[in-house]
N, C-alpha and C positions, 0 to 999 in steps of 0.2 A: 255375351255380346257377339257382335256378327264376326269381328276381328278372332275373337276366342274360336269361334267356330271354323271360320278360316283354317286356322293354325290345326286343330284337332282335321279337320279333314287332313291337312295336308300329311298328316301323320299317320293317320288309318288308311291312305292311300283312297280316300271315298270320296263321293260327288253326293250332293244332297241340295235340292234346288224345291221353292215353290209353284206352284200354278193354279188358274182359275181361267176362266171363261164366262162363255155362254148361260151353263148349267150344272158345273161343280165347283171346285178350290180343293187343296191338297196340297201334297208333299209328295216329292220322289227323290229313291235315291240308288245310288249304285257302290256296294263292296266288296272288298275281299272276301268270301265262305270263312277265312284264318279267322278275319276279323268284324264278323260278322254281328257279335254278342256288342263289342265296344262302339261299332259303327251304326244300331238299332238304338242302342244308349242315347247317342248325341241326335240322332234321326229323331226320336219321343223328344228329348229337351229342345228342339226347334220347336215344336208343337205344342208341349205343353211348360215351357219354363223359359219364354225367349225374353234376354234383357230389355228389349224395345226402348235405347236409350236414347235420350233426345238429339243427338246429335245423329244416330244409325235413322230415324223416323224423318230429322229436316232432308239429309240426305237423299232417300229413301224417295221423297217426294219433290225433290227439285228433280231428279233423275225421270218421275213419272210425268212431271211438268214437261220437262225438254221432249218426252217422249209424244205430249200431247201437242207441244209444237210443231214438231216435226210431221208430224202426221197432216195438221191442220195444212201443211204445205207441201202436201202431198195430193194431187190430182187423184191418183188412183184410187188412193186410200178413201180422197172426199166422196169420190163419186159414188163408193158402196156404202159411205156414211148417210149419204144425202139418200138413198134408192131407202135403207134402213130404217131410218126416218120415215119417210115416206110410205112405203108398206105396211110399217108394224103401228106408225102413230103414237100412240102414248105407253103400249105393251114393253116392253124390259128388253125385248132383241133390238128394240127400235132405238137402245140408246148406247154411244159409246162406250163399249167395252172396260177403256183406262179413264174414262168418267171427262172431266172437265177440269180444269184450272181452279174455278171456285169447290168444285166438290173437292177435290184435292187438298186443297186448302183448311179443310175446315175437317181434315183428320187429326187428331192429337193420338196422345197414347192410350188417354182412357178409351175411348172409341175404340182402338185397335184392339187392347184387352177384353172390354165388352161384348166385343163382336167374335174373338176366340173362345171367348169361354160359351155363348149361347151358341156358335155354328158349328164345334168340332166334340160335342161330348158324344164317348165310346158307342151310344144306342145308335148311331148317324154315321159310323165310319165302315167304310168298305176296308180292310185291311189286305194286299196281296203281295204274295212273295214269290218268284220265279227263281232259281235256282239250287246252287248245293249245302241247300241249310237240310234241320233236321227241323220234322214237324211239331214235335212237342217242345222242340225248344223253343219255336217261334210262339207259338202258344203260352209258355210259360214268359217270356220276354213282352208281350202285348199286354198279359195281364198285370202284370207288376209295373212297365212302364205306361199304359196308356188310359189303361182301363180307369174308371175314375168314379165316385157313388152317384155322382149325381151324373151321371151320364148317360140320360135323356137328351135327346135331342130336342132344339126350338122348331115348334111349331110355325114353318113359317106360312104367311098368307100369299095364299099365291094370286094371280095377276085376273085381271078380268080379260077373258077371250077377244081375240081382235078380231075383228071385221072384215076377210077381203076387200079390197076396192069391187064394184058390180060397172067399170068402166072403166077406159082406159084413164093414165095418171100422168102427167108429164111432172117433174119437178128438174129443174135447172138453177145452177149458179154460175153466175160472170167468173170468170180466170184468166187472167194475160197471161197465156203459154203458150208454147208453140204446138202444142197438141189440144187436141180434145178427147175426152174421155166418156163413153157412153156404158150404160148396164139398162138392161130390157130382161126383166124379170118378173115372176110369179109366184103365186104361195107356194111352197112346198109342203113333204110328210116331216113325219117322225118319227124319232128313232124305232117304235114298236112295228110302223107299217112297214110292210113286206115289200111294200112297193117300193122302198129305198135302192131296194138291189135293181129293180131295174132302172131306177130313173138316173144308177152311177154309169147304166150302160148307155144309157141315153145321153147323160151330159159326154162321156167321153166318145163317141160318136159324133157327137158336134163339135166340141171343144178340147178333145184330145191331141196328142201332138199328130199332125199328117189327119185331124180331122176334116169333117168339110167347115167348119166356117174357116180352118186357116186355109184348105186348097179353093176353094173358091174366093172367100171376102180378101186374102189377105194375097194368094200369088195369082189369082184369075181378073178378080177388080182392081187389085191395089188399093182397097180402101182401108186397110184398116195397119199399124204396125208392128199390133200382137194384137186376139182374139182368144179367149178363151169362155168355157163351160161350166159349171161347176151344180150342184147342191148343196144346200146346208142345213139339214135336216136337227133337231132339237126334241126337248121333253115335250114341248108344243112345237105347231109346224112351222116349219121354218120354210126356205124360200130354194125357186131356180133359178139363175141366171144364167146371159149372155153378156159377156163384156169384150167391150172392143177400144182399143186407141187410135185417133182417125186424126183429120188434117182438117185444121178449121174450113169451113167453107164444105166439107163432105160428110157430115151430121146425118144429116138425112138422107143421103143416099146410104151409107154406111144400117141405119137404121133400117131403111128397105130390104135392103140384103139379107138384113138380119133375119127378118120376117118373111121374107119366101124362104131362105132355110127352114125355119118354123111350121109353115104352111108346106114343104115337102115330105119333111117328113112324118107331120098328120095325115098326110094323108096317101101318101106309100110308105109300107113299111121298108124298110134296112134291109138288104139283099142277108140271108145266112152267112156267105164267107165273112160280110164283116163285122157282122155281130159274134162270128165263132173271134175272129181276131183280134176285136176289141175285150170281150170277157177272158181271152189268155192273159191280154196285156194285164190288166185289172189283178187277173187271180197272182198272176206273176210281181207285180210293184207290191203287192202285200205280203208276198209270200218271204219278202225280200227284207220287208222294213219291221215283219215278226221275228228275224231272226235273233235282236236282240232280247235279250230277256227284260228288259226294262219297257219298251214295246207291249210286250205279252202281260207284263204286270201291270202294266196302264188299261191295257183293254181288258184286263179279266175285272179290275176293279170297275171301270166306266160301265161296261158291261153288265154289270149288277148292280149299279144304279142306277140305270140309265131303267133296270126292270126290260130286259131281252139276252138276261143269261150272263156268267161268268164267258160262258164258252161259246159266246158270240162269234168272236174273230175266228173260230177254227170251221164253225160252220159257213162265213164266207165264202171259202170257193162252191162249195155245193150250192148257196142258194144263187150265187151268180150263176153258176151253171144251167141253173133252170130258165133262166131269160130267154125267149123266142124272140125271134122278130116282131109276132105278131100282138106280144107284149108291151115293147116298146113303142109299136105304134098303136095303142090304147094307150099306154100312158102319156104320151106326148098328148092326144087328144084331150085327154081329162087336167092334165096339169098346162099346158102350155096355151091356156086360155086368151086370146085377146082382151075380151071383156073382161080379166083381171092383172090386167099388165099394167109394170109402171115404168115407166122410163123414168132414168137417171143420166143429166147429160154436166161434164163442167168443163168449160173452154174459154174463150174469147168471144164475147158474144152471143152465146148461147141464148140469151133472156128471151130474142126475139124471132127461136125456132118453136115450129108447131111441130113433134115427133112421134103424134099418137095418130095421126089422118094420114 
């Protein structure tokens, strides 16, 4: 039970936690090398032998409940719900992550065992260990704990291809708040295309800290009271954004700004100095957040299923390295399309802005 398991960490001195997303689910954990054999033991019996007791499962699910309310009163959060929606449409990115109140609902146990036993057998598991163990021990520990006969993985059916928008998209919802929340976004790559590396130098160029949409939109116009950049890149592609927090009644101007940013830098490339300073910052924040071994043992296993290598994360600084200015502004041109842009706006009144003219 979860309480047993508690008590056992607390004694091996270990952390062991799950995770899921976008495009995997998993287990991680962190132990002593001492006790390393005992602490892999109870790691495998999370995964394959967990009590999922009725009372650990209601728990379990009032927790993902409050989580799904919380969010639901959340501006910011809506706004990239709603942009998500809107973009991917009926495709699997396009839907909440921690699911809905009724899907929630309508897990039991059987379900939960159902769904371990067909999404985690040994054919399907990336297995990765980072530190002062020995190799054949971990080998011999994986087979006797994890390994299992039927351990085929489920075929799953994957999604039907989504559609670009071939026009611009506005989606808005009413919110009595004292702010308003925008995103102006676009399809993105995935994880396999190359072009990742550049479009992370391109989103932090705009929306890095001291980028231009904070020195212009946010200390030059005042419109905006954070700005940010980002991609999110997937097994299928995923999206770019611009996100901004603005002042009801400045929507649209906020939106404009956005968009001559946009339109600048399609069509002048990034001066060298700050594309050398942005790809330091870049190589530098990861070089920083590999330091743990638990880090490196996440990305060597995502890595290799994602299908772009265990030893993706090391090849990072290199392929950022290679981003030219004249990179970034090809890519900005080919992804930062108007004619597939959606806006995403939730404030006080929103219903009755036009944010795509």
């Amino acid at each position: 039970s979860g309480d047993e398991v508690s008590r056992m960490m607390d004694t091996l001195a270990c952390s062991i936690s799950g995770f899921s997303g976008r495009n995997t689910l998993g287990l991680q954990g962190e132990f002593l090398a001492s006790n390393f054999d005992q602490g892999f033991a109870l790691f495998s019996d999370c995964l394959r032998q967990p009590a999922l007791t009725p009372d650990e499962i209601t728990r379990e699910k009032e927790l993902l409940i409050d989580e799904i309310r919380s969010n639901a009163d959340n501006p910011s959060h809506l706004v990239f719900q709603l942009f998500a929606r809107t973009i991917f449409q009926s495709h699997p990115y396009g839907r909440p992550i921690h699911g809905t109140e009724s899907t929630v609902n309508t897990i039991d146990r059987q379900a939960l065992s159902r769904y371990l036993a067909t999404s985690t057998g040994s054919g399907g598991m990336v297995l990765t260990v980072v530190g002062g163990v020995d190799l054949e021990q971990v080998v011999e520990l994986a087979e006797r704990h994890l390994v299992r006969a039927n351990g085929k993985p489920k075929k799953w059916k994957g999604p039907s291809p989504w559609r670009p928008p071939q026009q611009p998209v506005q989606a808005t919802r009413t919110l009595p708040r004292e702010q308003s929340h925008l995103v102006v976004g676009f399809p993105g790559t995935t994880f396999e295309n190359e072009d990742r590396f550049t479009l992370e130098v391109l989103t932090e160029i705009l929306g890095g800290h001291g980028g231009r949409l904070f020195a212009t939109i946010r200390e030059k116009l005042s419109l905006a009271y954070s700005v940010t950049a980002m991609s999110m890149e997937g097994i299928e592609p995923g999206y770019i954004a611009l996100y901004c927090a603005t002042s009801p009644g400045q929507e649209e101007q906020a939106v404009d700004a956005l968009l001559r940013e946009i339109e600048t830098i399609r069509n002048k490339r990034p001066d060298l100095s700050e594309t050398t300073r942005v790809k330091r910052h870049l190589i530098g924040a990861r070089s920083i957040i590999n330091q743990r071994g638990s880090a490196r043992a996440a990305g060597m296993a995502l890595g290799y299923l994602y299908g772009i290598g265990h030893d993706a994360a090391e090849k990072f600084s290199k392929q950022v390295q290679k981003v030219t200015p004249t990179m970034v502004a090809d890519a900005a041109n080919r992804y930062l399309d108007v004619n597939q842009m959606v806006i995403s706006c939730v404030g006080p009144e929103v219903d009755q802005l036009n944010l795509t003219t």
